[in-house]
C-alpha positions in Angstrom: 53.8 -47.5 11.8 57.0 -49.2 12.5 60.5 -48.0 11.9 60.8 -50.4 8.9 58.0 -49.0 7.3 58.8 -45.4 8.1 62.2 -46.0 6.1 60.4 -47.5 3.3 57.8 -44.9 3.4 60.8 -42.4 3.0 62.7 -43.8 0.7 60.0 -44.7 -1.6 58.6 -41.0 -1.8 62.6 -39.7 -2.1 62.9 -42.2 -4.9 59.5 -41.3 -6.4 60.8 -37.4 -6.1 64.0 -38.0 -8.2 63.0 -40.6 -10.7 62.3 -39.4 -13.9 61.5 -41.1 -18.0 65.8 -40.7 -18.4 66.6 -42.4 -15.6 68.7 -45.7 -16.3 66.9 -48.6 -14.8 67.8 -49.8 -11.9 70.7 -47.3 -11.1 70.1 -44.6 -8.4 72.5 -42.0 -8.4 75.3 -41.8 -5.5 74.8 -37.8 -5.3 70.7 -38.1 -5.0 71.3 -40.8 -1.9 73.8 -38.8 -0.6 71.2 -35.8 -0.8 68.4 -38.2 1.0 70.9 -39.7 3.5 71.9 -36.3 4.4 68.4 -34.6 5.7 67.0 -33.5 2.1 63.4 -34.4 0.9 61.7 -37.7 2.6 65.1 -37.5 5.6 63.6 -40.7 7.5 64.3 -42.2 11.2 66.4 -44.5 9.9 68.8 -41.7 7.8 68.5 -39.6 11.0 70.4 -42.1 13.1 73.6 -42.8 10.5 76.8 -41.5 11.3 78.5 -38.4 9.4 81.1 -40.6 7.7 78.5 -43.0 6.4 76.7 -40.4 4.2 77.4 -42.3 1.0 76.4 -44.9 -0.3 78.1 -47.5 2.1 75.9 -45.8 4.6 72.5 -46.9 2.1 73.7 -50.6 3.2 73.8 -49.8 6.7 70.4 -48.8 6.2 69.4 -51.5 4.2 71.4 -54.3 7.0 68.9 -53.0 9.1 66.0 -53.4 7.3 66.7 -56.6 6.6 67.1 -57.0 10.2 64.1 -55.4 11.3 62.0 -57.7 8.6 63.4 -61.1 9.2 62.4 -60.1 13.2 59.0 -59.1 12.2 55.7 -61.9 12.2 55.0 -63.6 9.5 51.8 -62.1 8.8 53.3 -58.2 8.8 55.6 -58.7 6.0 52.9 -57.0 3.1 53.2 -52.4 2.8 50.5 -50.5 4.6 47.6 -51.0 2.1 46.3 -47.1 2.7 48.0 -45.3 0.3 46.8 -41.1 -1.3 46.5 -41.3 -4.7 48.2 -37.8 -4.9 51.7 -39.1 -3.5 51.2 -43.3 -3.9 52.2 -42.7 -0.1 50.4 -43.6 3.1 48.8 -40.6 5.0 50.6 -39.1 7.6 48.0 -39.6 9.9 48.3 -43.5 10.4 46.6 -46.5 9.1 43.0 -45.5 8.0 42.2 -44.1 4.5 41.6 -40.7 4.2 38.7 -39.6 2.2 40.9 -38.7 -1.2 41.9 -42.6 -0.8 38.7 -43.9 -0.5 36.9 -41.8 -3.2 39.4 -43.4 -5.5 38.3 -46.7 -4.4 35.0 -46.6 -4.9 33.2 -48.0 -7.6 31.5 -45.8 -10.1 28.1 -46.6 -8.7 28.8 -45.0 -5.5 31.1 -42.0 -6.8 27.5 -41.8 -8.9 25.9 -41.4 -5.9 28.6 -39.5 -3.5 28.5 -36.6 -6.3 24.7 -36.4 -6.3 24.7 -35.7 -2.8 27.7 -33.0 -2.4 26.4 -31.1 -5.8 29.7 -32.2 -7.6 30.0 -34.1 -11.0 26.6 -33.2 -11.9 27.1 -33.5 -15.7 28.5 -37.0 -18.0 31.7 -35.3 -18.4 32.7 -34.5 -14.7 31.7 -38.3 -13.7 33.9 -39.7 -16.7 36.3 -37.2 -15.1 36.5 -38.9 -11.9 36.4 -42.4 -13.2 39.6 -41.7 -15.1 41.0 -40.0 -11.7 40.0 -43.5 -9.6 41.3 -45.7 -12.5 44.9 -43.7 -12.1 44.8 -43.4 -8.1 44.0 -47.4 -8.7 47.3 -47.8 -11.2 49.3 -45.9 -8.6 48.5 -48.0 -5.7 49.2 -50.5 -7.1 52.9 -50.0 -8.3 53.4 -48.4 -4.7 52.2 -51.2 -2.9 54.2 -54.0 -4.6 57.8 -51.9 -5.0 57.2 -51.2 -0.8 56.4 -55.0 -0.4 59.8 -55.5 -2.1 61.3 -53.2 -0.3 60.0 -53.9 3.6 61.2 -58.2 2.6 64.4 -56.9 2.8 64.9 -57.1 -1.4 66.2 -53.4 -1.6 68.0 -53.9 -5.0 64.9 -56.3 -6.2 62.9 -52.9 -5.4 65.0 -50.2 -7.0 64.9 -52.2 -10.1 61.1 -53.0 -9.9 60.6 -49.3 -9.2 62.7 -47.9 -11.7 61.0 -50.2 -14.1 57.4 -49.1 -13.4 58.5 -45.6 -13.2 60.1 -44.9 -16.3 58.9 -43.8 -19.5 58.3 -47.1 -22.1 59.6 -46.9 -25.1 58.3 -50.3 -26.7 55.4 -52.3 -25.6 55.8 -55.0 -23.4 53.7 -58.4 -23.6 49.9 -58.2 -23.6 50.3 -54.0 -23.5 49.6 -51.9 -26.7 50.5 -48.2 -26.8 47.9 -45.4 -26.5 47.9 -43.5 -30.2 46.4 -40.4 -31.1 44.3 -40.2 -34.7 47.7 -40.2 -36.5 48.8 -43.6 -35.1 51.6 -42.0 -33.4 51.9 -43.2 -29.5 50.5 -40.1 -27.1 53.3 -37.5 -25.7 56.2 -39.2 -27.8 56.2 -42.4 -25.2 53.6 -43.6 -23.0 53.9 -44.3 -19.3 54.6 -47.9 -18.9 52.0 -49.9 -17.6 51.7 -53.6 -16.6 48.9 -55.7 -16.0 48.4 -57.2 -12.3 49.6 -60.7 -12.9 53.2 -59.2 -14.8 53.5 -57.3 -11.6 52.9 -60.4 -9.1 55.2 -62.0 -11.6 58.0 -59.6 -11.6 57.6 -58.9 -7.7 58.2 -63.0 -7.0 60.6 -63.7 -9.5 63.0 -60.7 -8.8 62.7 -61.3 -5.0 63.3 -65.1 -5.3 66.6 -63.8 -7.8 68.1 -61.2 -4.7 67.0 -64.1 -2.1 68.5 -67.2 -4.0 71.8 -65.2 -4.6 72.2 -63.6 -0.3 71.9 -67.5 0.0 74.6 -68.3 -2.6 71.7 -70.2 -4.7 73.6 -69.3 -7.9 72.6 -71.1 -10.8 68.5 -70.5 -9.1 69.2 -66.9 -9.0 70.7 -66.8 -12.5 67.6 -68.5 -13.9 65.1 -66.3 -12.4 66.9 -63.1 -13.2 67.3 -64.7 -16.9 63.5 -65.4 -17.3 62.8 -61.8 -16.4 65.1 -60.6 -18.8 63.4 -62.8 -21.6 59.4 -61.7 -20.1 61.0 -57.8 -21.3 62.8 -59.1 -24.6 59.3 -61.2 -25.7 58.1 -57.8 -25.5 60.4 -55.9 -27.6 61.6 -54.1 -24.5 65.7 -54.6 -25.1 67.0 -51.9 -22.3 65.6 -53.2 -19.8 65.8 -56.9 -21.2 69.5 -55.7 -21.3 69.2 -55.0 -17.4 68.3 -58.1 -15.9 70.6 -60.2 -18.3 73.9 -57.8 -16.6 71.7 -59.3 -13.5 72.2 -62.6 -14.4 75.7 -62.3 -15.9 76.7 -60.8 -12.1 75.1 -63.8 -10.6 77.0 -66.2 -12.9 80.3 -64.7 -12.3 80.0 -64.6 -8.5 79.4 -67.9 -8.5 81.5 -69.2 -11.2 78.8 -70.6 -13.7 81.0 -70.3 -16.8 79.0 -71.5 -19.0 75.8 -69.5 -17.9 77.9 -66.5 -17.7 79.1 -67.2 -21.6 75.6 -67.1 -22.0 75.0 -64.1 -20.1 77.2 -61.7 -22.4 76.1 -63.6 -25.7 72.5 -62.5 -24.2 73.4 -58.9 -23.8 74.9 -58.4 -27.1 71.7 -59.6 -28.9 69.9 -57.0 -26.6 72.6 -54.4 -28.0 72.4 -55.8 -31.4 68.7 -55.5 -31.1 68.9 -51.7 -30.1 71.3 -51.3 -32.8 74.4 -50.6 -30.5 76.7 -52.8 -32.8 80.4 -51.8 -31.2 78.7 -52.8 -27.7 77.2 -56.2 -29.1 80.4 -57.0 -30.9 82.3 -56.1 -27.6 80.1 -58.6 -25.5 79.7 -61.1 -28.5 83.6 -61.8 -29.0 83.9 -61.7 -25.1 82.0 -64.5 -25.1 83.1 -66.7 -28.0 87.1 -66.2 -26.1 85.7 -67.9 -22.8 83.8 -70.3 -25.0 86.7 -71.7 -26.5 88.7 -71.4 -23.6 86.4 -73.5 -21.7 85.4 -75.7 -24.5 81.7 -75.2 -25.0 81.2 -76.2 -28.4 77.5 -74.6 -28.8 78.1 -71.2 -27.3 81.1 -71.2 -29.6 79.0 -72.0 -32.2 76.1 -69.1 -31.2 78.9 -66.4 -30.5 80.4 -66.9 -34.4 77.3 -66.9 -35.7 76.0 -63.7 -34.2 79.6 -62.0 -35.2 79.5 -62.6 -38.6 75.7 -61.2 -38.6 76.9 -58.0 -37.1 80.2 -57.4 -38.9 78.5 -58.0 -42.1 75.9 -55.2 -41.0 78.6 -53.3 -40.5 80.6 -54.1 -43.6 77.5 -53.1 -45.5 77.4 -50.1 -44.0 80.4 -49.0 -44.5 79.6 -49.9 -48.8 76.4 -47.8 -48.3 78.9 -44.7 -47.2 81.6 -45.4 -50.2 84.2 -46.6 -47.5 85.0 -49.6 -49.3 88.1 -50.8 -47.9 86.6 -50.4 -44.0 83.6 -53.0 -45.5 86.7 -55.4 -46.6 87.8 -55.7 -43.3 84.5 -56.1 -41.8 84.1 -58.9 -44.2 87.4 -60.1 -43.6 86.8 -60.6 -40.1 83.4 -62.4 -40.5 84.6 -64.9 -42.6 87.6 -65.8 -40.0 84.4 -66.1 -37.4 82.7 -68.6 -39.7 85.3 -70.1 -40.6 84.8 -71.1 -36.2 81.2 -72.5 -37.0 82.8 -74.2 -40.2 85.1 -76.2 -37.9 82.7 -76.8 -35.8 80.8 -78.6 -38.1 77.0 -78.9 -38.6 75.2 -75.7 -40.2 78.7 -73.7 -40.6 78.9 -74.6 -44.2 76.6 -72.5 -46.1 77.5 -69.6 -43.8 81.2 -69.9 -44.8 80.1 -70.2 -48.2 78.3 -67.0 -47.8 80.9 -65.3 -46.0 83.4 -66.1 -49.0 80.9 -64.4 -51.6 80.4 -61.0 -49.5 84.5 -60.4 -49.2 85.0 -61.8 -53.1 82.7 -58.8 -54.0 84.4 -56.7 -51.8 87.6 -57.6 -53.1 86.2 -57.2 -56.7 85.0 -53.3 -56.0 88.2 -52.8 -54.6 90.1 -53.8 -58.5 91.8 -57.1 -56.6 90.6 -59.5 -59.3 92.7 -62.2 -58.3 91.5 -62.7 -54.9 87.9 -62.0 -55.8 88.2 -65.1 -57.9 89.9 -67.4 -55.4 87.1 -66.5 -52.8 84.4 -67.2 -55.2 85.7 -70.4 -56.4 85.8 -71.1 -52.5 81.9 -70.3 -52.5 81.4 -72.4 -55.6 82.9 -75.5 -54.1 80.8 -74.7 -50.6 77.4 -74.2 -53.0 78.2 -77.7 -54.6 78.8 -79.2 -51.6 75.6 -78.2 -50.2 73.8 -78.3 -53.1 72.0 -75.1 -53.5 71.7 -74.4 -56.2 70.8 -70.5 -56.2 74.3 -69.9 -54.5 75.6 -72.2 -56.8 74.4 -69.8 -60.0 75.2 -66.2 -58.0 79.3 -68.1 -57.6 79.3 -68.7 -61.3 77.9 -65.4 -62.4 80.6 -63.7 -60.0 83.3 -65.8 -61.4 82.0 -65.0 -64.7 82.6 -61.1 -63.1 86.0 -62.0 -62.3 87.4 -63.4 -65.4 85.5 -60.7 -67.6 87.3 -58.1 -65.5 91.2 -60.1 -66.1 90.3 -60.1 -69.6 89.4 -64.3 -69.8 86.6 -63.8 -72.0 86.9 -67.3 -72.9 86.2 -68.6 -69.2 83.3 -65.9 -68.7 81.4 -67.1 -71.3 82.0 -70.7 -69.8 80.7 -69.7 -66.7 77.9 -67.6 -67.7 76.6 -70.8 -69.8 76.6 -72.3 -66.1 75.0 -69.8 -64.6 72.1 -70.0 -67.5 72.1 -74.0 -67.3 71.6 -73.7 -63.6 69.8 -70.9 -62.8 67.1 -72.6 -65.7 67.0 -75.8 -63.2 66.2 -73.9 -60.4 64.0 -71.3 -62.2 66.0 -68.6 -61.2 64.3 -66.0 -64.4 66.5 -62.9 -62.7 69.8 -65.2 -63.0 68.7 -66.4 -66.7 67.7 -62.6 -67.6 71.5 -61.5 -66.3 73.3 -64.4 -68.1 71.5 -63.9 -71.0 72.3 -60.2 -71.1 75.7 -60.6 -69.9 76.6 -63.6 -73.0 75.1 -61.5 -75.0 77.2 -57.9 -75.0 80.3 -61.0 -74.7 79.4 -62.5 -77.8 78.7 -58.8 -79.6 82.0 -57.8 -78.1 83.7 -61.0 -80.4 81.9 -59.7 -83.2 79.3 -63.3 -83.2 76.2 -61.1 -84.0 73.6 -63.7 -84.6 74.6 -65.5 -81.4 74.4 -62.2 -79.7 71.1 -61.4 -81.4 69.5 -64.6 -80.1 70.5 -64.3 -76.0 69.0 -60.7 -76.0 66.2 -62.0 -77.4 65.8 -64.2 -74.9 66.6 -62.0 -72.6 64.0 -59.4 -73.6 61.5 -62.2 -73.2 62.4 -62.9 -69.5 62.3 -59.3 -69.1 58.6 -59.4 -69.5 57.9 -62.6 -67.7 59.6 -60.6 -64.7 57.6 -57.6 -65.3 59.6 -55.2 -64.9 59.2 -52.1 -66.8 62.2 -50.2 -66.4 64.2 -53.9 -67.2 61.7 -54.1 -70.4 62.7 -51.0 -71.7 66.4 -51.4 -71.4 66.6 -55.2 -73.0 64.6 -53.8 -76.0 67.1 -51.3 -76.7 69.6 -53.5 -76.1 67.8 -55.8 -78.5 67.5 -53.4 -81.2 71.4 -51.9 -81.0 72.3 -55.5 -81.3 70.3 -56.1 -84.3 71.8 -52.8 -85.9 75.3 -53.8 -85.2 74.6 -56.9 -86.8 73.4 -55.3 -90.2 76.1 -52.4 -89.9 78.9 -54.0 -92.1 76.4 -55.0 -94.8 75.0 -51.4 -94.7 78.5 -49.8 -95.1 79.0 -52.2 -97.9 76.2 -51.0 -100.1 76.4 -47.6 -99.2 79.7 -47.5 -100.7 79.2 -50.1 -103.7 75.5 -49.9 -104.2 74.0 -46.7 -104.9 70.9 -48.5 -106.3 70.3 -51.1 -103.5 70.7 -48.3 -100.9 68.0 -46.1 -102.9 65.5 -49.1 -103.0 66.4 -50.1 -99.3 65.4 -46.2 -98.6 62.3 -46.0 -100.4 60.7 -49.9 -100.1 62.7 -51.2 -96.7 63.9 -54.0 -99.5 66.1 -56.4 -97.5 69.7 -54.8 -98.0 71.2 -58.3 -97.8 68.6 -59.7 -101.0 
């Protein structure tokens, strides 16, 4: 065995000793190095022979200068990790280069470990062979990650390796593409997470792509090296996995700001903030997000300026909304106080800003409203009005009426809220909006019993009660026929009070026959 592959041999079974499901990819701790650097499990030839003031991690480059060194002098057809590995460690024997007899029982195919266990009296019933097919199929999996982290490793690609290994290694919390997750009879994935495991060709794919990435960047290949780094971060994202999607997009971000692609590095941090969005680390995405729409406009890139406004108002109204769901009202105004000055960015812009201004206008005018500032609740929703008009959409166009309506009902314009809510009824019927029509109808009519117009009242709950039902809703049923029915009573109550006190005889007749007290 060479001294490259010694090292590599050593510093893949130290790394295999300390990894673990917890273990951030791609980062190796400083004090675990130190401890293999310094004589501690897997000490190899090549930590032997550094100097005492190089046990750190300065002294890990040393060793991996002369790696490098040792692989670039090597032939061409000795670049590929010893193939003979022991299942139990994913190592190579001590012994040298032939497989031991562990090694090869794992490789054999179930035909002859059929056979092999007939002749040495072991496996002798169904469920010791199934046994040992499941122990060969493992030993198989192991090898394989071993051999193409060492390959990695003995091409010189030591950071291209750490991240491959830590990557393999770990424990997956989400699927990746083509995998599915083992589940037990309650659909619930094995052991809390399953062991991540890739198929052959995601592996040949990763190994070459992340090598080419480390290669393309020693060689100041910038803008390849961002590329490949970026199209493993989006093989991990397809897949749902966003941590280590997150990973390789810092990667690429490093690689665009060492060699000064602005705009690929604008891209880089609007990339990981949709990873943290996506994990549901909002203060990190909006960290990264605004990060990136600052260099955007500084450097005048239009479309990224466009992307990073659009993804901030999306996460500061997830935020906002949060904070109404916990009662902290005023916190959600500011939230949606600062996503509408981010849209009002895409607005500027131009081209598909509109509608998410408008949009942006109606969540703070409702936030506004909750908060008693009537005033500005209206001006923002008039603002929303004139953005629904504009784009002709008609369903916003019917929600900025009926919060208008809101407004002025709330300052006491009676008068205008019924204007409005006629709107909202005339529009929302165009569009066949029945929810809008059921709320306009409902809401004109408690107006028009509040002005004392009882028939008119009478006839929009009754059409509300019948859009009740053509919703289907039975809670909403219920409620407009009592509605109904207290608007009907209120409309009979001053003739009733009439004859009670003026006509004993009419009241006795109304008692006993239900004759018409108006007649």
């Amino acid at each position: 065995m060479t001294s490259t592959e010694s090292t590599v041999t050593s510093l893949y079974r130290f790394l295999a000793e300390h990894s673990g499901k917890n273990k951030p990819t791609g980062t190796l701790p400083a004090a675990a190095l130190s401890h293999f650097l310094n004589g501690g499990a897997g000490k190899s030839a090549a930590g032997s022979r550094l100097e005492a003031d190089e046990r750190d991690e300065s002294a890990v480059v040393a060793m991996i200068r002369r790696i490098r060194s040792e692989a670039s002098n090597r032939s061409a057809g000795v670049t590929n990790a010893p193939q003979s590995i022991s299942p139990a460690t994913g190592m190579p024997p001590k012994g040298g280069g032939g497989e031991s007899t562990q090694t090869q029982a794992a490789a054999a195919s179930p035909g002859e470990k059929d056979k092999n266990a007939q002749q040495t009296g072991q496996g002798a019933g169904g469920q010791g062979q199934e046994k040992e097919r499941e122990q060969g199929a493992a030993a198989t999996s192991q090898v394989d990650k071993a051999a193409f982290c060492r390959e990695l490793l003995v091409s010189g690609c030591v950071e291209s390796f750490i991240d491959l290994f830590f990557i393999l290694h770990r424990k997956a919390a989400s699927a990746v593409p083509g995998q599915q997750s083992s589940k037990d009879s309650r659909g619930e994935v094995a052991g809390g997470e399953e062991e991540l495991s890739l198929p052959e060709d995601a592996l040949v794919f990763l190994r070459d792509t992340l090598e080419a990435a480390e290669t393309e960047r020693r060689h100041q290949a910038f803008k390849a090296s961002y590329d490949n780094y970026n199209s493993v971060a989006e093989y991990f994202e397809r897949g749902g996995d966003m941590r280590a999607s997150q990973h390789f997009h810092e990667r690429a971000m490093a690689v665009a700001n060492q060699g000064k692609l602005l705009e690929d590095l604008v891209k880089a941090q609007m990339d990981i903030g949709e990873c943290a969005k996506q994990e549901g680390n909002l203060d990190s995405a909006v960290s990264y997000f605004e990060n990136a729409l600052q260099m955007a406009k500084d450097h005048n890139f239009p479309p990224q300026q466009r992307r990073g406004a659009t993804e901030l108002v999306k996460v500061y109204t997830t935020l906002a909304q949060q904070h109404e769901r916990n009662g902290t009202l005023q916190e959600a105004a500011e939230m949606y106080e600062t996503a509408l000055a981010r849209a009002k960015v895409v607005n500027n812009l131009g081209i598909g800003g509109f509608e998410l201004y408008g949009e942006a206008c109606y969540n703070l005018g409702r936030a506004r409203f909750k908060l008693g500032q009537y005033e500005e609740a209206l001006e923002l929703q008039s603002q929303f009005l004139d953005h629904s008009r504009t784009d002709n959409d008609r369903k916003a166009e019917s929600a900025a009426y009926a919060a208008l309506a809101q407004a002025h009902q709330a300052l006491g314009h009676t008068q205008e809220a019924i204007g409005m809510l006629e709107h909202v009824l005339s529009v929302a019927h165009e569009a066949n909006e029945l929810q809008a029509q059921s709320e306009a109808c409902l809401s004109l009519g408690l107006l028009y019993g509040e002005r004392g117009d009882y028939e008119k009242a009478i006839e929009l709950l009754e059409q509300h009660f019948d859009l009740a039902r053509q919703i289907g809703d039975l809670e909403l049923v219920d409620a407009a026929r009592v509605m109904l029915g207290m608007a009907r009573g209120r409309g009979k109550m001053d003739i009733f009070v009439d004859v009670l006190n003026t006509n004993l005889r009419k009241l006795l007749a109304w008692k006993s026959k239900r004759a018409p007290l108006g007649s």
